[in-house]
C-alpha positions as CSV (number, residue, x, y, z in Angstrom):
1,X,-17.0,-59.7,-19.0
2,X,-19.9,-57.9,-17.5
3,X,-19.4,-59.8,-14.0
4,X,-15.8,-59.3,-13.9
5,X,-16.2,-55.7,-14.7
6,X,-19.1,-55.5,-12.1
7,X,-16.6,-57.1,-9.8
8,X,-13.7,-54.6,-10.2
9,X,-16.2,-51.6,-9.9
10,X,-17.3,-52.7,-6.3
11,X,-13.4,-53.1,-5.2
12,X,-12.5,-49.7,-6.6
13,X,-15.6,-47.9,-4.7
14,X,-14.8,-50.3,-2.3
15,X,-11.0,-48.7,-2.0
16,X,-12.4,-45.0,-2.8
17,X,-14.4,-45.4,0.3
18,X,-11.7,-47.0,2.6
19,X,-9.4,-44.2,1.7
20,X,-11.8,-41.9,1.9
21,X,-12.9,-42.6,5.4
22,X,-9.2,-43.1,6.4
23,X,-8.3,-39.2,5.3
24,X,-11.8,-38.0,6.9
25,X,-11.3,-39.8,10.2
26,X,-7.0,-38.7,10.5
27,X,-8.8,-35.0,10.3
28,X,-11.4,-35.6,12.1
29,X,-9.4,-36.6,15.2
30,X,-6.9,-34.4,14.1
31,X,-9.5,-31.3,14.6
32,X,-11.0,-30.4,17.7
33,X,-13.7,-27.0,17.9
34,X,-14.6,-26.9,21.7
35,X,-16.2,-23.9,23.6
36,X,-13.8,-20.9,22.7
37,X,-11.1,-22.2,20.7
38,X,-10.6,-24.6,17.7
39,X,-7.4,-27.2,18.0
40,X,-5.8,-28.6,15.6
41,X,-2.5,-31.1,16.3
42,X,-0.8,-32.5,13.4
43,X,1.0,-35.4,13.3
44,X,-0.8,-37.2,16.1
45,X,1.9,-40.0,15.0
46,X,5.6,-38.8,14.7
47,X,9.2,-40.5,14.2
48,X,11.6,-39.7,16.4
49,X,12.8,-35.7,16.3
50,X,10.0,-35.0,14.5
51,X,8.2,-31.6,14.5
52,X,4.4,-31.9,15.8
53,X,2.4,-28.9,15.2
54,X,-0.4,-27.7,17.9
55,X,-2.1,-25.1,16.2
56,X,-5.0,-23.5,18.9
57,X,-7.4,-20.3,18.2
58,X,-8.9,-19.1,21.0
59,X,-11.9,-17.3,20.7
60,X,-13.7,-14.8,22.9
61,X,-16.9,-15.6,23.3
62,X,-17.9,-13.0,26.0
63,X,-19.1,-9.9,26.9
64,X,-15.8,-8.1,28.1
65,X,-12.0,-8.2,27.4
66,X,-10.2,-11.4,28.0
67,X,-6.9,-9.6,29.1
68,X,-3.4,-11.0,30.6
69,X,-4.0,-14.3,28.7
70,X,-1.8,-17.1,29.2
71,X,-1.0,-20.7,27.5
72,X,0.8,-23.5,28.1
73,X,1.9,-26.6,27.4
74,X,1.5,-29.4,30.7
75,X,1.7,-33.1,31.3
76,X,4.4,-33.1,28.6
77,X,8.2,-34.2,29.2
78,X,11.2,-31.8,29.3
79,X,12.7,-33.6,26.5
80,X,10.4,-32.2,24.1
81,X,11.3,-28.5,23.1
82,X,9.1,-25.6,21.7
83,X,7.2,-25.8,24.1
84,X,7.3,-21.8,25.6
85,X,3.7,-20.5,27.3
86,X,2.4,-17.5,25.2
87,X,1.8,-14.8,27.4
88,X,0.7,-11.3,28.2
89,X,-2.8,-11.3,25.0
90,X,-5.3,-9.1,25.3
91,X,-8.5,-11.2,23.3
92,X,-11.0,-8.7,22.9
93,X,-15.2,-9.4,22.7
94,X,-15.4,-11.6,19.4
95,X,-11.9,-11.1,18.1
96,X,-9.8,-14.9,17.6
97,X,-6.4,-15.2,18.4
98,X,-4.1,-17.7,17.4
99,X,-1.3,-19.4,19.8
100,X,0.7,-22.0,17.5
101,X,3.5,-24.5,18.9
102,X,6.4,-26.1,16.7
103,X,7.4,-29.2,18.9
104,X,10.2,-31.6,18.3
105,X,10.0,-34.8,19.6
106,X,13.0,-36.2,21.5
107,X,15.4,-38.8,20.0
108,X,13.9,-42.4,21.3
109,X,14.6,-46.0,20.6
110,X,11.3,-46.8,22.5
111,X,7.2,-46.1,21.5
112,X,6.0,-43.7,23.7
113,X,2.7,-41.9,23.8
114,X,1.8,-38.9,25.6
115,X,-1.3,-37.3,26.5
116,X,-1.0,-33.7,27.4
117,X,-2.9,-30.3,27.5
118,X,-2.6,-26.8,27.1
119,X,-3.7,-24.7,30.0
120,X,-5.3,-21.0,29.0
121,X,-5.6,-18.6,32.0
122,X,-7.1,-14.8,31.7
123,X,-8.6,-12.1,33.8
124,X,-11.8,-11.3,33.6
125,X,-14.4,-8.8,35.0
126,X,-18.2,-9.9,35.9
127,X,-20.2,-6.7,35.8
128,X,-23.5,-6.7,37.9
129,X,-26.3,-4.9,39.4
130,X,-29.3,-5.9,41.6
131,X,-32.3,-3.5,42.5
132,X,-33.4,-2.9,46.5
133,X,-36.9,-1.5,47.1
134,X,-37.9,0.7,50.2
135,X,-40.8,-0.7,51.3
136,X,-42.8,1.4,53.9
137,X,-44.9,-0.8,56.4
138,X,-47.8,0.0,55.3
139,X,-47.4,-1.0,52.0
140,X,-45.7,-4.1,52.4
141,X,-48.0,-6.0,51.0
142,X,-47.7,-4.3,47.6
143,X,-46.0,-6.0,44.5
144,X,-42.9,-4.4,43.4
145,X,-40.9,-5.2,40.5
146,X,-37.3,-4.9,40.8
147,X,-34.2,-5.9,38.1
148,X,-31.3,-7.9,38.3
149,X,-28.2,-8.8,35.5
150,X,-25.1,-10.0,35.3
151,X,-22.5,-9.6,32.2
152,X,-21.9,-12.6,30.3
153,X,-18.7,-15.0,30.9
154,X,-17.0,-17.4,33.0
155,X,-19.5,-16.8,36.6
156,X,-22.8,-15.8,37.5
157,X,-23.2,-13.0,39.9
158,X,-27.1,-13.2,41.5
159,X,-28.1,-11.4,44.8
160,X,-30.4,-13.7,47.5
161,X,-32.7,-11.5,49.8
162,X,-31.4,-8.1,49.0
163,X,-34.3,-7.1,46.7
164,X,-36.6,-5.4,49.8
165,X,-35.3,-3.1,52.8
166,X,-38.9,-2.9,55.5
167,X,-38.4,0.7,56.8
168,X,-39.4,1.6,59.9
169,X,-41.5,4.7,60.5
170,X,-38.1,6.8,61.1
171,X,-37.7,5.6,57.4
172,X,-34.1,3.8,58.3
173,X,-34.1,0.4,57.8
174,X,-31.6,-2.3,56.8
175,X,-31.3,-6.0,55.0
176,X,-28.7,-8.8,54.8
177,X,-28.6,-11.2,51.9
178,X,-26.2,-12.5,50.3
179,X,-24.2,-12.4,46.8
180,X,-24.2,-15.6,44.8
181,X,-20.6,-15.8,42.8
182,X,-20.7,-19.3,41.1
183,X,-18.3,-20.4,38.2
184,X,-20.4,-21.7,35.4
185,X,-18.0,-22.9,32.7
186,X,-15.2,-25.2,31.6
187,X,-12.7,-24.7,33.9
188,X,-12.3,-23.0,37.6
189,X,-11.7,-19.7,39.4
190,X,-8.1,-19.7,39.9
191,X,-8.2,-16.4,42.2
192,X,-10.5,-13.4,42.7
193,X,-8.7,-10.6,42.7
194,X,-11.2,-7.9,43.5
195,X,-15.3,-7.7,44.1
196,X,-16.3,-4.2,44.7
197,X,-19.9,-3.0,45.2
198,X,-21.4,0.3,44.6
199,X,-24.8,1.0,46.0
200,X,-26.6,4.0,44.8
201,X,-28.5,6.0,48.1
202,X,-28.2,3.2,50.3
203,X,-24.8,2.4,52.9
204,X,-23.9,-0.9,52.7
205,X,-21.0,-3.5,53.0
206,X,-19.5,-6.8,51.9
207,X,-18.1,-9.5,53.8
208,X,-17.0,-12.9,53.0
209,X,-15.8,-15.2,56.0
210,X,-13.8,-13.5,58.3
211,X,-12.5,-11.0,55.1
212,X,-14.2,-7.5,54.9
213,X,-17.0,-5.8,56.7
214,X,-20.8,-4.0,57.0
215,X,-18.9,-0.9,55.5
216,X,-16.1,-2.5,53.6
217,X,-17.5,-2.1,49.8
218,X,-14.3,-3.8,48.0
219,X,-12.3,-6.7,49.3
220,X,-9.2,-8.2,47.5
221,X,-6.2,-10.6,48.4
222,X,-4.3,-8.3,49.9
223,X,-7.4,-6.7,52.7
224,X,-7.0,-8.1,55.9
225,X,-8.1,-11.7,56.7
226,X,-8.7,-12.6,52.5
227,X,-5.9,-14.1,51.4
228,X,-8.6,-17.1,50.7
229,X,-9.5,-15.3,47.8
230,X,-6.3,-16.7,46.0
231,X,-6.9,-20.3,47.4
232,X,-8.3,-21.9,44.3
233,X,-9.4,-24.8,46.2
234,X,-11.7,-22.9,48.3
235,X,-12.8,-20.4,45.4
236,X,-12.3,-22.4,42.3
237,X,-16.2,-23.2,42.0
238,X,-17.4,-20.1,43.4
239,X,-18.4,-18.6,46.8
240,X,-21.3,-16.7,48.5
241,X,-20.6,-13.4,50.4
242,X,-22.8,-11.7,52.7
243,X,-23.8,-8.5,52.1
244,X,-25.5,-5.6,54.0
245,X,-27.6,-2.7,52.9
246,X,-29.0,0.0,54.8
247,X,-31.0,3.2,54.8
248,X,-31.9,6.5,56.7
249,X,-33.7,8.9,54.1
250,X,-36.6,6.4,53.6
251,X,-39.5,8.0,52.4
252,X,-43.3,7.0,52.4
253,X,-44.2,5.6,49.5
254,X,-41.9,3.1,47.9
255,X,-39.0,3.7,45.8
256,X,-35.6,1.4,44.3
257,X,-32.0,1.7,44.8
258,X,-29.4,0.3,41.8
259,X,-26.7,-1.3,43.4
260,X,-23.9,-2.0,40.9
261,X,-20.4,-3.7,41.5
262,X,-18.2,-5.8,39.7
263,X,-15.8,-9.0,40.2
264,X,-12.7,-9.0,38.8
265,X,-11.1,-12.6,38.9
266,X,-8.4,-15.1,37.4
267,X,-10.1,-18.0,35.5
268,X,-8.1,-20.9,33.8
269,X,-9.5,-24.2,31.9
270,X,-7.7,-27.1,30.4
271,X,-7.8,-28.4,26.7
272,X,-6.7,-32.1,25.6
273,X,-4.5,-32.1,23.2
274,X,-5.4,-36.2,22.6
275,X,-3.2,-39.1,22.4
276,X,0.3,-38.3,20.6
277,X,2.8,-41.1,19.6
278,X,6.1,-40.9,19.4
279,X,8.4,-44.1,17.4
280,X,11.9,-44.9,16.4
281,X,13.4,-44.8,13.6
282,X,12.5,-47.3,10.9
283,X,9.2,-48.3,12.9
284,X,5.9,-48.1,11.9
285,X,3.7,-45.2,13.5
């Protein structure tokens, strides 16, 4: 009695832990928590006309507003319905926001599985700033310490060779360097639709190809020659403009200029919904 009873303990654990890891993993790959959103699909598996439920919270993780924020359903055929991009949310720094789908699955005689994604655009602003010194001659040699930031999110905005101007004895004196705008998260730049820079005591100008100029100090889509900054393929993973800083009130010891400036820009970034199957009546899912 002892053995048998032995023997029907280890087949119920034995059942408690099949179930058990059966409901765990269905959630598991039910539930996905990526950078900025939680997913959850349920069914993955559905009979025919059923009702799938995507159910995505999107979170913003950054330092500014995520505004004009759009979602939507790709890679997924016309004869599934509910499927309606959710459009014009303002996510603000911290805040979640839910987008939830009610899908039916078409009528089908066949097994089908899909594997589609929702697609979340939003504009967003980069703030930045870099520091210039105004180095007489003379005192070239000396250290100087100078600052650079950038806000938090979707790019990185770094100057290269901007942070010293060499005056002359006249005290004018100029610099080119460049602006570093590099994408550095999930998904790509769609468009940038505006970079504007604001130097404090100093002239100066940005330029990127043949679009904008040694006095131009904001550049969008619609200034001559820079339609490319809505060509995702030539944007999408960032660009490097040139920019040009000058001086004519020098003095003679050394001093710092705060250039500030900002890039406003369309980001989007995909999120797999995983593997959903879609069966007939009467067959097993």
């Amino acid at each position: 009695m002892k053995k048998e009873g032995l023997i029907i303990l280890i087949a119920l654990f034995a059942l408690a832990f099949t179930f058990g890891c059966t409901m765990g993993g269905e959630k598991s790959n039910n539930t996905n928590t990526g950078n900025g959103y939680t997913l959850k699909v349920s069914p993955k598996n559905v009979i025919s006309e059923g009702v799938i439920t995507i159910d995505l919270r999107l979170k913003n993780i950054f330092d500014n507003d995520m505004n004009n924020v759009e979602a939507s359903i790709k890679d997924i055929p016309s004869t599934f319905t509910g499927t309606e991009k959710v459009e014009g949310v303002t996510i603000v720094k911290g805040q979640e926001y839910p987008m939830i789908w009610s899908i039916t699955a078409p009528s089908t005689d066949l097994k089908q599985s899909i594997n589609p994604k929702v697609e979340v655009c939003f504009d967003y602003t980069t703030n930045f700033y870099f520091d210039t010194a105004l180095v007489p001659r003379d005192k070239a040699t000396e250290e100087v310490q100078v600052q650079s930031g950038y806000s938090n999110g979707p790019i990185s905005v770094t100057q290269m060779g901007l942070d010293k101007i060499f005056l002359k004895e006249d005290g004018t004196g100029f610099i080119t360097g460049s602006l570093d705008i590099k994408n550095n998260w999930q998904g790509h730049i769609q468009s940038i639709n505006k970079i504007t820079i604001t130097p404090s005591g100093l002239t100066g100008g940005i330029k990127y190809a043949s679009c904008g100029g040694d006095t131009v100090t904001t550049i969008t889509p619609s200034t001559a020659n820079c339609d490319i900054l809505n060509n995702n393929l030539a944007i999408g993973d960032g660009l490097i403009t040139t920019i040009k800083l000058s001086t004519t009130s020098g003095g003679s010891s050394i001093s710092t200029e705060r250039t500030n400036g900002e890039v406003d820009y369309t980001y989007c970034y995909d999120i797999p919904l995983g593997t959903i199957t879609v069966c007939p009546v009467g067959q097993r899912c």
